[in-house]
C-alpha positions in Angstrom: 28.6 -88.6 -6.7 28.1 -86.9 -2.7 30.5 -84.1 -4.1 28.4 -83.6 -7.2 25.2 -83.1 -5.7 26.7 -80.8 -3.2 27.9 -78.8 -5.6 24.6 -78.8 -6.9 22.7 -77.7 -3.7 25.1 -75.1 -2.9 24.8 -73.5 -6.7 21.4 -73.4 -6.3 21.2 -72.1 -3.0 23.4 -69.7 -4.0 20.7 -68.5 -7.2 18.4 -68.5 -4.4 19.8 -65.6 -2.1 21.0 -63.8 -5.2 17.2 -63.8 -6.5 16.1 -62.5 -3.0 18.4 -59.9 -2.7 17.4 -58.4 -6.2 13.9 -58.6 -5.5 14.4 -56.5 -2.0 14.7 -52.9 -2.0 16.7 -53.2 1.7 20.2 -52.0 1.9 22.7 -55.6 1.7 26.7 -55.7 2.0 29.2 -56.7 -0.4 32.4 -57.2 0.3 32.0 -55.3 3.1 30.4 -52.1 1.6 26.8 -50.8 2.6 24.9 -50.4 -0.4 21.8 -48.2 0.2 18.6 -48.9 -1.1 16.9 -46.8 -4.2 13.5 -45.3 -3.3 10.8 -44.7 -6.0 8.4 -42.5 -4.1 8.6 -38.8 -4.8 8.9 -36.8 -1.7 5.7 -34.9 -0.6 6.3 -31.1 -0.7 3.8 -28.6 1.3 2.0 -25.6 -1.3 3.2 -22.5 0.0 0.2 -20.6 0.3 -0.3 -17.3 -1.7 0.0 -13.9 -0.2 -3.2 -12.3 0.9 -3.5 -8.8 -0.7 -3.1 -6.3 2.5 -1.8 -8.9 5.1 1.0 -6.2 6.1 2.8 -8.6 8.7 2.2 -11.9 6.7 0.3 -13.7 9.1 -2.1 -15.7 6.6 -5.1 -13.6 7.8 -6.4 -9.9 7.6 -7.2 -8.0 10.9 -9.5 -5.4 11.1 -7.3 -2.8 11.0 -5.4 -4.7 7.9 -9.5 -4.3 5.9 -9.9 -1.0 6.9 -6.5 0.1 5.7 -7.3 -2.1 2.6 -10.6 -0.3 2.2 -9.1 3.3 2.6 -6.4 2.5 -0.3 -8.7 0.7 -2.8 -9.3 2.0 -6.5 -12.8 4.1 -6.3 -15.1 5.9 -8.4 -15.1 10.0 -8.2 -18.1 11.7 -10.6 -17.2 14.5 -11.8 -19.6 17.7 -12.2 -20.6 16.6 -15.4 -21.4 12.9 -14.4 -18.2 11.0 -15.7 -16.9 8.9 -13.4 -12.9 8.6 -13.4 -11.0 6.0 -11.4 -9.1 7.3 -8.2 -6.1 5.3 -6.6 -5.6 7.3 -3.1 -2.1 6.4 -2.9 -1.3 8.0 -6.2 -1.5 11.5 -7.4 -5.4 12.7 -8.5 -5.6 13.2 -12.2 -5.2 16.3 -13.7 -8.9 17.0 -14.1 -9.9 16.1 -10.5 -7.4 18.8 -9.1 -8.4 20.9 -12.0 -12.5 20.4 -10.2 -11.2 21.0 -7.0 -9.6 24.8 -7.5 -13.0 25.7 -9.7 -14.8 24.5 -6.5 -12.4 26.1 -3.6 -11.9 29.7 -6.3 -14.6 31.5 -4.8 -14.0 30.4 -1.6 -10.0 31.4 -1.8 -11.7 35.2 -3.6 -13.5 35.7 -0.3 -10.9 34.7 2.0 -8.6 37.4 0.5 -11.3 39.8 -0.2 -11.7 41.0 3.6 -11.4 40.3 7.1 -14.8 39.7 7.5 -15.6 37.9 4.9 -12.7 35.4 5.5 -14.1 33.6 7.9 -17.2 31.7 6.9 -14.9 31.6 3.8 -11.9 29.5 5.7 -14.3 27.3 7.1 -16.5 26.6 4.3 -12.9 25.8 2.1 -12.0 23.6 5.4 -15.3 21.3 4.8 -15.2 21.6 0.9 -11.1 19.9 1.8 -12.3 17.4 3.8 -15.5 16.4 1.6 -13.1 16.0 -1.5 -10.4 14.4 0.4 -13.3 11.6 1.5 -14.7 11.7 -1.8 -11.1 11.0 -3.5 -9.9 8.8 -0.8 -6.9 10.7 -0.7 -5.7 13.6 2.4 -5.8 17.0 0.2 -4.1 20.5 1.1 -4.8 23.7 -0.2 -1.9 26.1 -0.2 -3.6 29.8 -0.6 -3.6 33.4 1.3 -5.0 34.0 4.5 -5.7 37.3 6.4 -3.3 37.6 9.3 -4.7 37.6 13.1 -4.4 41.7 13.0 -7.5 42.5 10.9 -6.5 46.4 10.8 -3.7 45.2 8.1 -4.2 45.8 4.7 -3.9 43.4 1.7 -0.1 43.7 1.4 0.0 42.0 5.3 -2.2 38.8 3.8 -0.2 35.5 4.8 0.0 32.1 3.2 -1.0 29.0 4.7 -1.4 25.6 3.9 -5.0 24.3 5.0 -4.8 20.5 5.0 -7.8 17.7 5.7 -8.1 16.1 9.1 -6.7 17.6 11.8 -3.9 18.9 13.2 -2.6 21.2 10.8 0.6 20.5 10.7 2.1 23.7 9.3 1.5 27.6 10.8 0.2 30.7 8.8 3.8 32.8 7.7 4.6 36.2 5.6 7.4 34.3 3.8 5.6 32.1 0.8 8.7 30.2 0.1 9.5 29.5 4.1 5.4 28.3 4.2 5.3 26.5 1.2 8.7 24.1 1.9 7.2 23.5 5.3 3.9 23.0 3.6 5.1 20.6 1.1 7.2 18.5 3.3 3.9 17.7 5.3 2.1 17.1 2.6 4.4 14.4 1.5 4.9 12.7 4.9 1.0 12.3 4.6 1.2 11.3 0.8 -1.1 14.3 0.3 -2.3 15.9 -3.1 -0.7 19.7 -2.2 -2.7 22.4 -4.9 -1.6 25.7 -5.0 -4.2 28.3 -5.3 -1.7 31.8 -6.1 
């Protein structure tokens, strides 16, 4: 009778540790073994935050340099002479009709450059400030690639040179006799600036 009531406690002891180990999620041996413990929760993950349109070096935040930059390249307006407005990107070419504006507006500047000595030089620098008020009006650096008298005034039409008059300062690229030489140089500038190079000839 003592052995069967052992028996008894020690079976249902037994139910008892089994039913306590079930119910805990904490690790428990068997034979020796460490069985680890399944977790339910979902691990918490951080948002990565989204990019900030002009934050060049990623920092979360725009400087004031970062705006202005951000500024100078945005989309703008440009009216054209007959009111339109057309939609400029200043770090892409300038549409057709905009370049096509800009020679009808420099044209009789370029005639009177080429025309004579004297009359070249209110002529350059009127074409310099019609450059530079297009290039703020487009948002984009312009340069004009036309004829220029030489620095001897006594030569004649045949000793014109070419130059490449570009907004901003420095000019980058010297007056030459040789249009091919002038223009390479000319264009090469123009592309290290992502400038819109017209030709005027």
């Amino acid at each position: 009778m003592h052995t069967v009531r052992r028996t008894v406690r020690i079976a249902a002891a037994t139910l008892t540790v089994l039913a306590t180990l079930t119910a805990c999620s904490t690790p428990f041996v068997s034979s020796g073994v460490l069985i680890p413990a399944i977790s339910t929760r979902t691990p918490s993950t951080t948002p990565t935050p989204e990019p900030i349109a002009g934050d060049t070096d990623e920092n979360g935040s725009l400087s004031e340099h970062e705006k202005q930059v951000l500024a100078k390249n945005a989309v703008r307006d440009y009216t054209m002479p007959d009111g339109r407005l057309v939609q400029v990107n200043p770090v892409e070419a300038l549409p057709a009709e905009i370049v096509a504006v800009i020679k009808e507006l420099a044209t009789p500047l370029n005639d009177r450059i080429v025309d004579s000595w004297e009359g070249s030089q209110g002529a350059a620098q009127e074409l310099r400030e019609l450059i530079d008020q297009q290039a703020a009006a487009t948002g984009r650096n312009i340069v004009i690639f036309h004829h220029v008298w030489s620095a001897d005034p006594n030569w004649g039409p045949d000793q014109r040179w070419w130059y490449g008059d570009f907004s901003g300062d420095p000019i980058p690229v010297k007056a030459g006799r040789n249009r091919d030489e002038v223009l390479a140089d000319v264009t090469a500038a123009a592309v290290a600036r992502n400038a819109e190079l017209i030709l005027m000839d």
